[in-house]
N, C-alpha and C positions, 0 to 999 in steps of 0.2 A: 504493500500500500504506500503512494507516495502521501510524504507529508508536506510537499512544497511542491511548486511549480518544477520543473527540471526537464530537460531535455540529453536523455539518455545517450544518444546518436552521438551528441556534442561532447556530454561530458566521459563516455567511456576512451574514446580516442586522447583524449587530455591527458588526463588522467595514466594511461597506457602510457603515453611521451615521458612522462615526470617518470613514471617507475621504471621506464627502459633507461633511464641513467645510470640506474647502478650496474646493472649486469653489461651494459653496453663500455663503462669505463672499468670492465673487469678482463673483457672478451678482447677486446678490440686492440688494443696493444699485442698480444700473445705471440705472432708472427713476428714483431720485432724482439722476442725476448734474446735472441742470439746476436743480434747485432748491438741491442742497447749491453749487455754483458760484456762486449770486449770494446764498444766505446768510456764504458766506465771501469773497466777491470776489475769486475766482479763475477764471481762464481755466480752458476744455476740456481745453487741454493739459496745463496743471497738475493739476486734479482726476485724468487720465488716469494722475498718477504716486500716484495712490493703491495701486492696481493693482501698480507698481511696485515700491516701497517692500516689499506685502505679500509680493508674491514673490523678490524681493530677500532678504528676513529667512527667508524658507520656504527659497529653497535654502542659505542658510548654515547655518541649524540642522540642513539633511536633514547635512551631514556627520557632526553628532554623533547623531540620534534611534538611528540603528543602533548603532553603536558601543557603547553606553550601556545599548541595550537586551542585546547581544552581554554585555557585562559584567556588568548587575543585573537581567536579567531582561527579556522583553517588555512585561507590564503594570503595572509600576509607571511605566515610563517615559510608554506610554500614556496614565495615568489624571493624574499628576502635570502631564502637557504639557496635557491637556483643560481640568484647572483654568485652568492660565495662559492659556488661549484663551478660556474664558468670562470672567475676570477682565480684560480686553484689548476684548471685547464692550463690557462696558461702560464701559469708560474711553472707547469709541469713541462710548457712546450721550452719554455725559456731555460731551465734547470743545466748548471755549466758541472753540477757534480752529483753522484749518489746519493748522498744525504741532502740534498738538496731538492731531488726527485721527490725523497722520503717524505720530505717536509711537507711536498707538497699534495702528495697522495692521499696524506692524513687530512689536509684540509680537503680533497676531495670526498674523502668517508664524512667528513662532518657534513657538507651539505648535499649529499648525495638521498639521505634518507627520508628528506622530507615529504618527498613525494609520492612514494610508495607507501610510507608510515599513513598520514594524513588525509593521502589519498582512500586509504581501507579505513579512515572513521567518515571521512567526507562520504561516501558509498552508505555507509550504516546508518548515519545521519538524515538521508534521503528515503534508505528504501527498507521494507519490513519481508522477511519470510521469504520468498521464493523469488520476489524481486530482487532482493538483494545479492541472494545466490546468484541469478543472472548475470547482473550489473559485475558483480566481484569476478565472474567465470569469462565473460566478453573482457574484461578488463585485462583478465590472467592470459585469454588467446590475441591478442593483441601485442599484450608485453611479449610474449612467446617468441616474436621475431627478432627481437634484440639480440638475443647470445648468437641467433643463427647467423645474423647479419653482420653484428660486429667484425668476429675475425675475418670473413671475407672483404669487409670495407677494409679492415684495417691492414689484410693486404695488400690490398690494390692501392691505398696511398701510399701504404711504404714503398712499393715499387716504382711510387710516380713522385712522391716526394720527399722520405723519408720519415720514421716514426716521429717527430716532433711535431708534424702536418697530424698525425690521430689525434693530435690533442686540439691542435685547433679548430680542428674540425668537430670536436664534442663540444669543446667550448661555442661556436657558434649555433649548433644544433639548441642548445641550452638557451642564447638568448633567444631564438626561436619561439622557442616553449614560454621563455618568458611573456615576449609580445603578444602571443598566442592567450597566454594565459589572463595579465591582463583585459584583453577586450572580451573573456568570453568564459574567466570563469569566476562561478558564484561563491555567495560567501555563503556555506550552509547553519553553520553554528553560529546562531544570534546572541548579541550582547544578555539577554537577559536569561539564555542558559550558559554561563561561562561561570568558572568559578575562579576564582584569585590564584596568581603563582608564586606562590609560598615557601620554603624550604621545609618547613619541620613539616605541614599538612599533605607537602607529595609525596615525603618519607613513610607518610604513614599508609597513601593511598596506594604507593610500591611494596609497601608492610602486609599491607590486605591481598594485593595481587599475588603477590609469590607465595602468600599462607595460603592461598585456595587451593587444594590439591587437585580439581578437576583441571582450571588453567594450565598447572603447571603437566599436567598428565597428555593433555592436548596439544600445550606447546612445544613441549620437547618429545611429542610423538611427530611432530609437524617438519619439525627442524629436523632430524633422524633420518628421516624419510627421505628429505632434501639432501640433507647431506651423504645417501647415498651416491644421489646424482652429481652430488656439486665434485666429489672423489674424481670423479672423469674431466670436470668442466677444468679442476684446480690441475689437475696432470695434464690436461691440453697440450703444452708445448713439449711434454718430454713422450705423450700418447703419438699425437699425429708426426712429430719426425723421428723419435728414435724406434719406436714398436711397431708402428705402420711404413715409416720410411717412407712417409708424402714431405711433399717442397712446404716452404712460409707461405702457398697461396691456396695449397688444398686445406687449410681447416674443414672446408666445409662437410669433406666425406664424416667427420665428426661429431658435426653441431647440426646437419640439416635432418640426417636423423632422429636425434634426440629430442631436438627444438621439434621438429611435426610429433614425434610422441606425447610432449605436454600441448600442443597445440587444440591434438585431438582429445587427450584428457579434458582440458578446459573448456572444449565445444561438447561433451558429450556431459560433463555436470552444469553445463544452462536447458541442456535438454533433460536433462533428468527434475531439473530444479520443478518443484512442487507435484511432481508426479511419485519421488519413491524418497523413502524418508532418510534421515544421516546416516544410518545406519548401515543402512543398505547399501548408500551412495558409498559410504568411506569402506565399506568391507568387498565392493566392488574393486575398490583402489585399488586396497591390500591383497585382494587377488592377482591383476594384472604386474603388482610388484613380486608378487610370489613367481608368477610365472618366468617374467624376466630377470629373476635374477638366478633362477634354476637352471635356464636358458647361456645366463651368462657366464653359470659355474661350468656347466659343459663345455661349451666354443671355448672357454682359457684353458680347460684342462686339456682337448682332444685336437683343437686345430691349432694352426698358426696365427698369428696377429695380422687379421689382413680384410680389406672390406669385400664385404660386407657384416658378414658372421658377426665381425669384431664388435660393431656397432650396433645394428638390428635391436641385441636384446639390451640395451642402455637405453634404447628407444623405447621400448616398453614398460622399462621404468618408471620411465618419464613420466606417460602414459596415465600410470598411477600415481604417480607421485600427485601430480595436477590436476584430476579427476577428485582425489580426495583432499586438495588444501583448501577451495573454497571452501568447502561446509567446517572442515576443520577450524580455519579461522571465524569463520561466523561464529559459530560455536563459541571460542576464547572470548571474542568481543563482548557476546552476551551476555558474558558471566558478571559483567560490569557499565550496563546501561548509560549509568550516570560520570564517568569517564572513560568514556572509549577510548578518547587520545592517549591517555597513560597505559591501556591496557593493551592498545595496538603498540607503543613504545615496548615495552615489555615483551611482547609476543619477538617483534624485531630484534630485540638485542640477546633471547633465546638463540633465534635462529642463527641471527650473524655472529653471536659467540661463536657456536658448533661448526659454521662454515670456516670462522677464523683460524680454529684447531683444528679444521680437517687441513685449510691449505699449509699453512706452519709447520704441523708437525705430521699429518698423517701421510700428504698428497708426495713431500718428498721421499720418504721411506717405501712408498710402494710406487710409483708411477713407472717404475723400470721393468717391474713384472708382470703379465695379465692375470695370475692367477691371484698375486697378494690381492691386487687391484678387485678383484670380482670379489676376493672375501671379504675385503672389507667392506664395500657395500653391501653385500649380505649382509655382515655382521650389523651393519646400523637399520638395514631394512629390518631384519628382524628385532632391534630392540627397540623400533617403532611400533611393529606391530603389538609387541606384548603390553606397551604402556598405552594402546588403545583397547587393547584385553581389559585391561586393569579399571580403563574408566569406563569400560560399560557394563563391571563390575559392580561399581558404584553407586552409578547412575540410571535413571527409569527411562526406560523407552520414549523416543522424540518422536513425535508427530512429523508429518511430511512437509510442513511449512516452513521447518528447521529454527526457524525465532521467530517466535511470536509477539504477536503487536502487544498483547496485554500486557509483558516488562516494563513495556514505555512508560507509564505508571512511574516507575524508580527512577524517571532522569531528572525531577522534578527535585533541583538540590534543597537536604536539608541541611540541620550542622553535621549529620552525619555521611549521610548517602552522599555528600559535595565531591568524599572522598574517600571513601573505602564502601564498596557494596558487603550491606552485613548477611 
């Protein structure tokens, strides 16, 4: 049920732009990681904490984008964090050293998450129950094309102008979005539901969030799941040239797979949305990841590293993974009506922790093997699944509307509900 005027068409493509920044300034460089290495004379592994760094600074800030946004609005917060991302672009295009790079990367993770953070309470803000899932599921096939597009954009510039041109060129894409954004997007969270930004009061309402054991069961079933996938996205430049032995232009035998796997995840939970319940929806996920990663433990163990085999069942993954995040996150959102923005921050700095320690420390100790590689996404797909076990252990059976309008009731701040739903 919409609660405001809104025009879906407009704002899911928006919206989509803002959250293809992060994976887009994740992906898109990757082709040059051999050349930017021995123009700075630094080892694989080092360059690999570029990566790090950016998501490091992405989930510190996700605790504040919500919160911030919860207080002065959804698109200021937006528009003001885009500047700092494009201005971060190019400190990154201009960088004469390594640490330099670093510096700047980390300002790219700080204003990188506004958009996707803000963007997933801006959605919640508008739409109730099956709408929502929609809106969130177009949102998610949309973003879709980012990872797949990145590294192939990123090597065709390199090739035409060298990797300090990716930066400029995200940088420009961004005020794009900016311009974009000013003329055409709305402010959804009105002054008179906002609550104040406080220091001890958001401690308390991040106190509430991470003591709710459903959220936290959700969330890092959510994150798990991903970072399945993210295992492959994070090994990218050591997958496609040292194991497959493709050039800095083929990424895409890689990512075009993977990326149509969540693509079709995420079109086939708008089609499911208010026809079969979370349940169903997410234990559909958990099937296709089971498959795929069965799939993927064979092809590592019995063939060689080579496409299609290699890929196929990472696709499938995917597949699930994005099939089951919309309802997943609705889900976490709900649990907290009356500050979405903190609880969408929270959900993000779950997930981009886990991604942070997959590329750091997991993605270099296996990206050389296919077989570590497939167990260790096994190993996080399965101890996703089990903490979806566990909360619907817990938990009573959802209706197929997946959130229900009658919560709305709770957004209505009091001294207490302002900040911790009890």
């Amino acid at each position: 049920m919409n609660r405001y005027r809104a025009n879906p068409k407009l704002l899911a493509p928006l919206l989509a732009g803002m959250a293809m920044l992060g994976p887009f300034s994740i992906d898109a460089f990757f082709p040059a990681f051999r050349i930017m290495e021995a123009e700075f004379s630094v080892t694989s592994v080092a360059m690999q904490q570029s990566l790090s760094v950016y998501l490091l600074a992405f989930a510190a800030m996700s605790l504040l984008h919500g919160p911030l946004s919860d207080a002065y609005g959804r698109r200021g917060v937006i528009l003001w964090s885009m500047l700092l991302f494009a201005a971060a672009c190019a400190g990154c295009a201009l960088a004469d050293s390594y640490r330099t790079l670093l510096v700047f990367r980390a300002l790219q993770g700080i204003g990188a998450g506004a958009g996707m953070i803000v963007g997933r309470a801006m959605i919640r803000d508008r739409y109730d129950g099956a709408d929502a899932q929609r809106l969130m599921s177009q949102v998610s096939f949309i973003f879709g094309f980012a990872p797949a597009v990145a590294p192939i954009v990123g090597g065709f510039v390199l090739g035409l102008a060298g990797w300090r041109a990716i930066f400029w060129l995200l940088g420009g894409f961004t005020l794009l979005l900016v311009a974009a954004s000013l003329a055409a997007l709305p402010e959804t969270h009105p002054r008179e539901r906002r609550t104040r930004f406080e220091v001890r009061p958001l401690l308390r309402t991040y106190r509430g969030v991470v003591g709710d054991q459903r959220f936290l069961l959700l969330g890092f079933a959510a994150s798990l799941n991903f970072a399945a996938l993210f295992t492959y996205i994070a090994s990218a430049p050591s997958v496609v040239l040292n194991l497959l032995k493709l050039s800095e232009t083929q990424f895409a035998w890689l990512f075009i797979p993977v990326i149509a796997g969540m693509m079709l995840g995420s079109a086939t939970s708008a089609r499911m949305a208010g026809k079969t319940s979370p349940l169903r929806t997410v234990s559909v996920g958990f099937g296709l990841m089971g498959i795929g990663t069965a799939l993927n433990l064979a092809s590592s163990l019995w063939l060689q590293p080579a496409v299609p085999w290699f890929v196929l069942p990472v696709g499938i993954i995917g597949m699930g993974v994005t099939l089951a995040f919309p309802t997943l996150t609705l889900l976490m959102l709900d649990r907290f009506p009356a500050v979405r923005g903190a609880a969408a921050s929270v959900q993000a700095t779950i997930s981009l922790g886990v991604s942070a320690l997959v590329s750091g420390l997991v993605a270099p100790v296996v990206d050389t093997s296919p077989i570590l590689l497939a167990l260790s996404a096994a190993a996080m797909t399965g101890s996703g699944y089990v903490l979806w076990w566990l909360y619907r252990r817990i938990t009573p059976e959802i209706g197929p509307q997946v959130l229900s309008a009658t919560r709305e009731a709770a957004v209505a701040p009091t001294p207490s509900s302002a900040h911790v739903r009890n």
